[in-house]
matplotlib code that plots the C-alpha trace (Angstrom):
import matplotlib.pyplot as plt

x = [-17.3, -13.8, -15.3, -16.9, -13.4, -11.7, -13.9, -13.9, -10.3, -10.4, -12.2, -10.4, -7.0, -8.8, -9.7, -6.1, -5.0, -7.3, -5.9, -2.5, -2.7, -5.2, -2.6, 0.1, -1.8, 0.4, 0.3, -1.7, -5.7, -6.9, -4.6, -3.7, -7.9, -7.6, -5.0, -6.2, -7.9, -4.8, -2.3, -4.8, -4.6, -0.8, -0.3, -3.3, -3.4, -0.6, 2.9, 5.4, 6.3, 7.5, 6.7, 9.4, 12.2, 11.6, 14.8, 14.2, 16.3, 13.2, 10.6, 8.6, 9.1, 7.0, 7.8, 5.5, 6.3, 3.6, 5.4, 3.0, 0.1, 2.5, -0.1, -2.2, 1.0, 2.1, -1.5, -1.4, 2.4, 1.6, -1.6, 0.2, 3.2, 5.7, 6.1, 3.7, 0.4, 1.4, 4.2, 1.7, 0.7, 3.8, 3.7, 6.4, 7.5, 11.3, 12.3, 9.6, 11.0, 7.7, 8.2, 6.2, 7.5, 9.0, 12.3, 14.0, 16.8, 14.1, 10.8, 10.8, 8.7, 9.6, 12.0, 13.0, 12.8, 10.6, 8.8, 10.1, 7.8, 8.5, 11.6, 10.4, 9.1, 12.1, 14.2, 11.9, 12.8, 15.8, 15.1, 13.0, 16.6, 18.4, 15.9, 16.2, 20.0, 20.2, 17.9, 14.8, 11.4, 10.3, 7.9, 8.4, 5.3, 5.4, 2.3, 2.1, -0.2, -2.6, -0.8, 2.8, 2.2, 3.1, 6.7, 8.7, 10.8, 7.8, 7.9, 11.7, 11.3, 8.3, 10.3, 13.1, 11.0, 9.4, 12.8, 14.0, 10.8, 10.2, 7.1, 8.3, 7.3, 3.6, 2.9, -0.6, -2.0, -4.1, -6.4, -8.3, -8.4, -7.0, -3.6, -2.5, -3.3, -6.8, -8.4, -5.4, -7.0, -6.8, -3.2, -1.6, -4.6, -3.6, -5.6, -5.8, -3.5, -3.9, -3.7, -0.2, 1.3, 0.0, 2.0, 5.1, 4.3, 2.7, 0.0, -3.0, -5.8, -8.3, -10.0, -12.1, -10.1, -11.8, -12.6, -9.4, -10.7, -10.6, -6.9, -5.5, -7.2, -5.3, -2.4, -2.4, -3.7, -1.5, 1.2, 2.3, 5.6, 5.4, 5.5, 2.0, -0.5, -3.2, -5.0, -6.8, -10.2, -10.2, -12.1, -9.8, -11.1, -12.6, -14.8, -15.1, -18.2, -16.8, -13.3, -14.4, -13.2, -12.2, -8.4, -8.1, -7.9, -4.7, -2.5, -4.7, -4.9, -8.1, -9.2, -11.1, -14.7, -13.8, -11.9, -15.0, -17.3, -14.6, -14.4, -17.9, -18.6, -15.6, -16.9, -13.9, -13.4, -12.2, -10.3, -6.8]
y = [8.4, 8.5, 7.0, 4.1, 3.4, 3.3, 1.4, -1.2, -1.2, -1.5, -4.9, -6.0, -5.4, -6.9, -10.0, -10.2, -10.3, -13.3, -15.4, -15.2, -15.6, -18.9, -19.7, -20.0, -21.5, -18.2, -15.0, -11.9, -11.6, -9.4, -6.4, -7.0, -5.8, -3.0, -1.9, -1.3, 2.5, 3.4, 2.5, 3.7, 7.4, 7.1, 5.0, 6.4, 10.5, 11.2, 9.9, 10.7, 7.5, 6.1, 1.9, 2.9, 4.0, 2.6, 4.0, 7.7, 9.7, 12.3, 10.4, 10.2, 6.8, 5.0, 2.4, 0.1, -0.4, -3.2, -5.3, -8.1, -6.3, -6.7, -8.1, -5.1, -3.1, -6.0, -6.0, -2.5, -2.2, -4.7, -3.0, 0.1, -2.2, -2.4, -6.0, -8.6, -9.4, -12.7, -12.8, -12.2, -15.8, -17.2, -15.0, -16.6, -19.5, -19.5, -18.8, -15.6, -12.2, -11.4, -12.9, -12.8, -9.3, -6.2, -6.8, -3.6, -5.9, -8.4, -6.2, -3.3, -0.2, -1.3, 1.6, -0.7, -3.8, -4.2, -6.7, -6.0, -3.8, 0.0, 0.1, 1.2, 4.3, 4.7, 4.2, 6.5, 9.5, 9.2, 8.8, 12.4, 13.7, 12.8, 14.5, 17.8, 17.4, 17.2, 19.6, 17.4, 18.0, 14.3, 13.1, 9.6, 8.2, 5.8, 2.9, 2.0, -0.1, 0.3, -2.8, -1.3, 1.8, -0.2, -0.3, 2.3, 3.0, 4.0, 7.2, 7.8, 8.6, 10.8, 12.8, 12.9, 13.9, 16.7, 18.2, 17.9, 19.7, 17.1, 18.0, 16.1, 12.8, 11.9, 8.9, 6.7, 4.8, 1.7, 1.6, -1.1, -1.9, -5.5, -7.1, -10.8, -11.3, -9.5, -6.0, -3.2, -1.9, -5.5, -5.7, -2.4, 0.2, 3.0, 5.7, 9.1, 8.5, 11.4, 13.6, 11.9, 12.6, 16.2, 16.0, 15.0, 18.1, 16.4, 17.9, 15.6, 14.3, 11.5, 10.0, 7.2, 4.7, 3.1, 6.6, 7.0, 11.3, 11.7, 9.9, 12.1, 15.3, 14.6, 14.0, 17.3, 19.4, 21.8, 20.8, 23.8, 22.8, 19.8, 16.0, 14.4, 12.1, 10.5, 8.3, 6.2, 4.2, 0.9, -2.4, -5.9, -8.0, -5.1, -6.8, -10.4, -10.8, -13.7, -11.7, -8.4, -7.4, -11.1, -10.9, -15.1, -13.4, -11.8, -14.9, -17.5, -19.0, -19.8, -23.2, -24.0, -23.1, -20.1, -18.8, -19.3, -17.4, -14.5, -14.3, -14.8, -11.7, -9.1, -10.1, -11.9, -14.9, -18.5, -20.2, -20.9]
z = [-16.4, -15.0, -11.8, -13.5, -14.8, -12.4, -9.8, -12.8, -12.4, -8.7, -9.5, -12.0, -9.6, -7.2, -9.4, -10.0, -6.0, -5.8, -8.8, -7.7, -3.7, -4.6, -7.4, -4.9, -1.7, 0.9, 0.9, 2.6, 1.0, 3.9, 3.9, 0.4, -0.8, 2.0, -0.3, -3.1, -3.6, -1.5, -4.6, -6.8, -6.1, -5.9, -9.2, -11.1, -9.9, -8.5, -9.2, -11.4, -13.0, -16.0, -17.0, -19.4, -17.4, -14.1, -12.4, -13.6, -11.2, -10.8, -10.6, -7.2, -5.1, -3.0, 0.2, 0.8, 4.5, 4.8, 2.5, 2.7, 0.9, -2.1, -4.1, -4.6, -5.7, -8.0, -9.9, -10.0, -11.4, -14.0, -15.3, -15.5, -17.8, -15.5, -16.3, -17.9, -15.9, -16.5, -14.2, -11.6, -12.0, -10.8, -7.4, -5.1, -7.0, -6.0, -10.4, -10.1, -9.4, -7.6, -4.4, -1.1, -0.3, -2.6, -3.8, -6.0, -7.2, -8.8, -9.8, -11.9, -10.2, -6.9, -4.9, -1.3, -0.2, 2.5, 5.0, 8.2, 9.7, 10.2, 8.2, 4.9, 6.7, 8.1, 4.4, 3.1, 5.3, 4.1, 1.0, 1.5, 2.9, 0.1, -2.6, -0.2, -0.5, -4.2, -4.6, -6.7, -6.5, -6.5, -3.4, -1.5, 0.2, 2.7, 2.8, 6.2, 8.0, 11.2, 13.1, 11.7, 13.4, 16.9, 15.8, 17.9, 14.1, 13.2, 15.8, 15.1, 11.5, 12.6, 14.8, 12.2, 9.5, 11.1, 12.5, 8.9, 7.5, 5.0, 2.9, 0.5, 2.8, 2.7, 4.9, 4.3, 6.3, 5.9, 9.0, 8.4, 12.1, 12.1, 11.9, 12.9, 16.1, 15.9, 16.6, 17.2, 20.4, 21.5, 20.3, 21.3, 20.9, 18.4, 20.3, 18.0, 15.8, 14.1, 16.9, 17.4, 14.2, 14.5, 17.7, 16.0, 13.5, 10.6, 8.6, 8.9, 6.8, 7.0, 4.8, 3.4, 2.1, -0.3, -1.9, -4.5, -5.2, -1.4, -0.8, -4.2, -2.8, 0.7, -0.9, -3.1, 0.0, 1.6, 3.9, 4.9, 5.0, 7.2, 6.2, 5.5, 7.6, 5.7, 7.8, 5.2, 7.1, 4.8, 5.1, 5.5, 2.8, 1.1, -1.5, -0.3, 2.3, 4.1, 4.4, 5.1, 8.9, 9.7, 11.2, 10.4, 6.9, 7.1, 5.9, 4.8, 1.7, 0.0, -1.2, -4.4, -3.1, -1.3, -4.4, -6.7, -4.3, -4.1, -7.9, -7.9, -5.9, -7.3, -10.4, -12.0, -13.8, -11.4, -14.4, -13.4]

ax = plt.figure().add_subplot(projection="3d")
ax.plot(x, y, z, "-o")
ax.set_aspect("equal")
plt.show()
């Protein structure tokens, strides 16, 4: 079955996330497994890609605004052969080009450089401008997350991107409730999100996160001419018991025991 497939390959991407961040002692685990069905449905149902010609002027683009959960799109780029999955081993040694967060000029597949939180949403609306201008039908989405949101950019490229009527834009985000400093409604609560966004004149959607036929089938609903919500619900840590909704998980390496229980329990293989 397609769905025994692909939750195989959710592990197995997982499984990958866990070997590099513990090969490299830095990095994000948390919002990095939250990740993971999210890039799924783009990379696996949805996009218009090509391994083979990475800069195709058509093909769809996506911004991952939360630059830190690079490792989920990394794993999933190179299962899908936009570079060898052994370069994922060497995740930001200072000779790799996969570094700490997306870099176009270094990594095949990726579209922006991102990392500073609430600009790739930002790039992407214009990058949803300029395929309006030249006439393509190409899509850009924007991978946002919950904490991310709290950036005022964030609310600027809404407004700008319903003005424009972009429904080429589809923005997802990962609301898996946390970010660095702990719970978001600690933080700067999010309140209905949603209902904002539909404010701002987005069409709306929310889904399960984890649930890759729910995130494709809000992607491919109607717009009805508007730019896209999709409020993903995810799990930080998804997979991991002892790093599933823990915020200390956000930037913490692992150390040799807690790797083998991780592996252990996504059902990978610890060798290093």
């Amino acid at each position: 079955m397609v769905d025994d497939v692909l939750a195989a390959k959710a592990r197995r991407i997982r499984s990958d996330i866990l070997k590099m961040l513990y090969l490299c002692q830095s990095g994000h685990p948390g919002g990095s497994l939250s990740l993971v069905e999210i890039l799924m449905a783009l990379y696996y149902k949805t996009l218009k890609v090509d391994p083979a010609d990475p800069a195709k002027e058509d093909r769809d683009r996506v911004v991952l605004s939360k630059g830190h959960g690079c490792p989920a799109l990394y794993a999933i780029l190179a299962d899908q052969g936009f570079f060898p999955r052994e370069d994922l081993w060497r995740l930001r040694q200072i000779d790799s080009h996969l570094q700490g967060h997306p870099d176009m000029m270094k990594t095949p597949g990726i579209d922006v450089n991102t990392g500073s939180l609430g600009q790739g949403a930002s790039v992407a609306v214009g990058l949803a401008l300029a395929a309006k201008h030249k006439k393509m039908g190409y899509r850009i989405f924007a991978v946002v997350g919950d904490g991310e949101i709290q950036e005022g950019m964030i609310w600027e490229a809404a407004m700008a991107a319903a003005h424009y009527k972009l429904d080429n834009y589809v923005m997802l985000m990962d609301h898996n409730g946390l970010q660095i400093d702990g719970r978001n409604e600690a933080v700067m609560g999010l309140g209905d999100i949603s209902a904002k966004f539909r404010a701002f004149g987005f069409q709306c959607y929310d889904v399960d996160g984890h649930d890759i036929e729910a995130i494709a089938a809000a992607i491919e609903a109607p717009s009805e001419g508007k730019p896209k919500f999709i409020r993903c619900r995810t799990l930080k840590g998804k997979g991991v018991s002892f790093m599933e909704d823990v915020a200390g998980w956000h930037g913490k390496p692992m150390n040799a025991e807690e790797y083998k229980k991780a592996m252990a329990e996504i059902g990978g293989s610890d060798d290093v």
